[in-house]
C-alpha positions as CSV (number, residue, x, y, z in Angstrom):
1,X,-4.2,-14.0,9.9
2,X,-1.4,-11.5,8.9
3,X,-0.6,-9.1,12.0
4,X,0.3,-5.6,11.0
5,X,3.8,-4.1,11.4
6,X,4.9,-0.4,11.8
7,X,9.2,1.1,11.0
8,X,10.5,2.7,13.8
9,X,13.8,4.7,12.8
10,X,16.5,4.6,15.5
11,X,18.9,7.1,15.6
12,X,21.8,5.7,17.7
13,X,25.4,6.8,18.6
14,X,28.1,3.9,17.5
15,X,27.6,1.4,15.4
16,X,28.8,-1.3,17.8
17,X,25.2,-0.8,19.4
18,X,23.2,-2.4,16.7
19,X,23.1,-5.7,18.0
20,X,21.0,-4.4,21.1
21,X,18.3,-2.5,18.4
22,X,18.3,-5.8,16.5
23,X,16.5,-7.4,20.1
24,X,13.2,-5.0,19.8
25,X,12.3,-6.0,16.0
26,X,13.3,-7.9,12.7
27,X,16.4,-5.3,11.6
28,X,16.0,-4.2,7.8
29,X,18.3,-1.3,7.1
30,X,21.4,0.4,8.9
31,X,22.7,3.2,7.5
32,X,26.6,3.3,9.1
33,X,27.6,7.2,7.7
34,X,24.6,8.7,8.9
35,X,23.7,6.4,11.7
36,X,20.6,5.2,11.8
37,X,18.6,2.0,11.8
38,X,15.0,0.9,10.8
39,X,13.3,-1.7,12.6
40,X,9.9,-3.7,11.8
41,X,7.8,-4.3,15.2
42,X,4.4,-5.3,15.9
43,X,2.1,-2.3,15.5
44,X,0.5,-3.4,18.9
45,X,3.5,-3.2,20.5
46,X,4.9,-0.3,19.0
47,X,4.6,2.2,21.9
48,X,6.4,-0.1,24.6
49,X,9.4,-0.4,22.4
50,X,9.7,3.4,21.5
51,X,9.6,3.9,25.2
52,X,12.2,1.1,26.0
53,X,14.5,2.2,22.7
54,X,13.9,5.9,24.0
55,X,15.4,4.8,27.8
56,X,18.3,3.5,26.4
57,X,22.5,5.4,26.5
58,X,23.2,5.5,23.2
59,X,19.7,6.0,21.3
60,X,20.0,9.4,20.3
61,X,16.4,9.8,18.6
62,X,13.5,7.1,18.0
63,X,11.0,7.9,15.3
64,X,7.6,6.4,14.3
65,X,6.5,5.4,10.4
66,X,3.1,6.3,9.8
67,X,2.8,4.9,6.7
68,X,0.2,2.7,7.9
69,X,-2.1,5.8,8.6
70,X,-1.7,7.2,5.4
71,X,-4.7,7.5,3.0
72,X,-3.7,5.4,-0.7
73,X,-6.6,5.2,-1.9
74,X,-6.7,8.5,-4.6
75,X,-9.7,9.6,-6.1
76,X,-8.4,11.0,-9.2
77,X,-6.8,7.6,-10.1
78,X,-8.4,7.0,-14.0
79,X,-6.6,9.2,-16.7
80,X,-8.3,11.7,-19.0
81,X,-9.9,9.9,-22.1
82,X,-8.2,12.5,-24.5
83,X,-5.1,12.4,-23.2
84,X,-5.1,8.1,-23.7
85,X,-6.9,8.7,-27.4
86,X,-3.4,11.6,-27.8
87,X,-1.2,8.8,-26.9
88,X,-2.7,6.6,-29.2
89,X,-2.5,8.5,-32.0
90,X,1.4,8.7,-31.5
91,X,1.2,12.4,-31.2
C-alpha cells in the first residue's frame, strides 16, 4: 500500500534553520538565494505540520501543493487525424 504525500513550501529566514524544517518531512529542495524549502509529508498529516511550521520564529510563510487535487486527466488528449497524415507526408 503506497501512502500519499503532499509539498509544503517553507519560506524561512536564515539558512542555519533548515535542520529544524528537515524534522517535519523528507527535505528535497532548498533554494539558499531566495530562501525557501520544499518538504514531502504525509497528506494525512499535512495540516498539523503547516500549523506547527506556521508557530515557529523564523518560518516567514508555509504554503500548501495542490498538485494532488489537480484534474490530469484531459479530454482532448488524441491528436487530429490530418494533422498526423500532414506529418507523415513530410510536409
Amino acid at each position: 500500500m503506497q501512502i500519499k504525500r503532499q509539498g509544503i513550501l517553507v519560506w524561512f529566514q536564515h539558512r542555519k534553520n533548515i535542520k529544524h524544517i528537515r524534522r517535519y518531512g523528507n527535505l528535497l529542495y532548498v533554494s539558499k538565494r531566495l530562501r525557501y524549502a520544499v518538504v514531502y509529508v504525509d497528506q494525512i498529516d499535512v495540516d498539523t505540520i503547516v500549523a506547527d511550521l506556521s508557530k515557529l520564529s523564523f518560518i516567514t510563510k508555509v504554503d500548501v501543493s495542490y498538485k494532488p487535487f489537480l484534474k490530469i486527466d484531459f479530454d482532448n488528449a488524441l491528436p487530429d487525424e490530418a494533422k498526423v497524415y500532414d506529418y507523415k507526408m513530410g510536409l
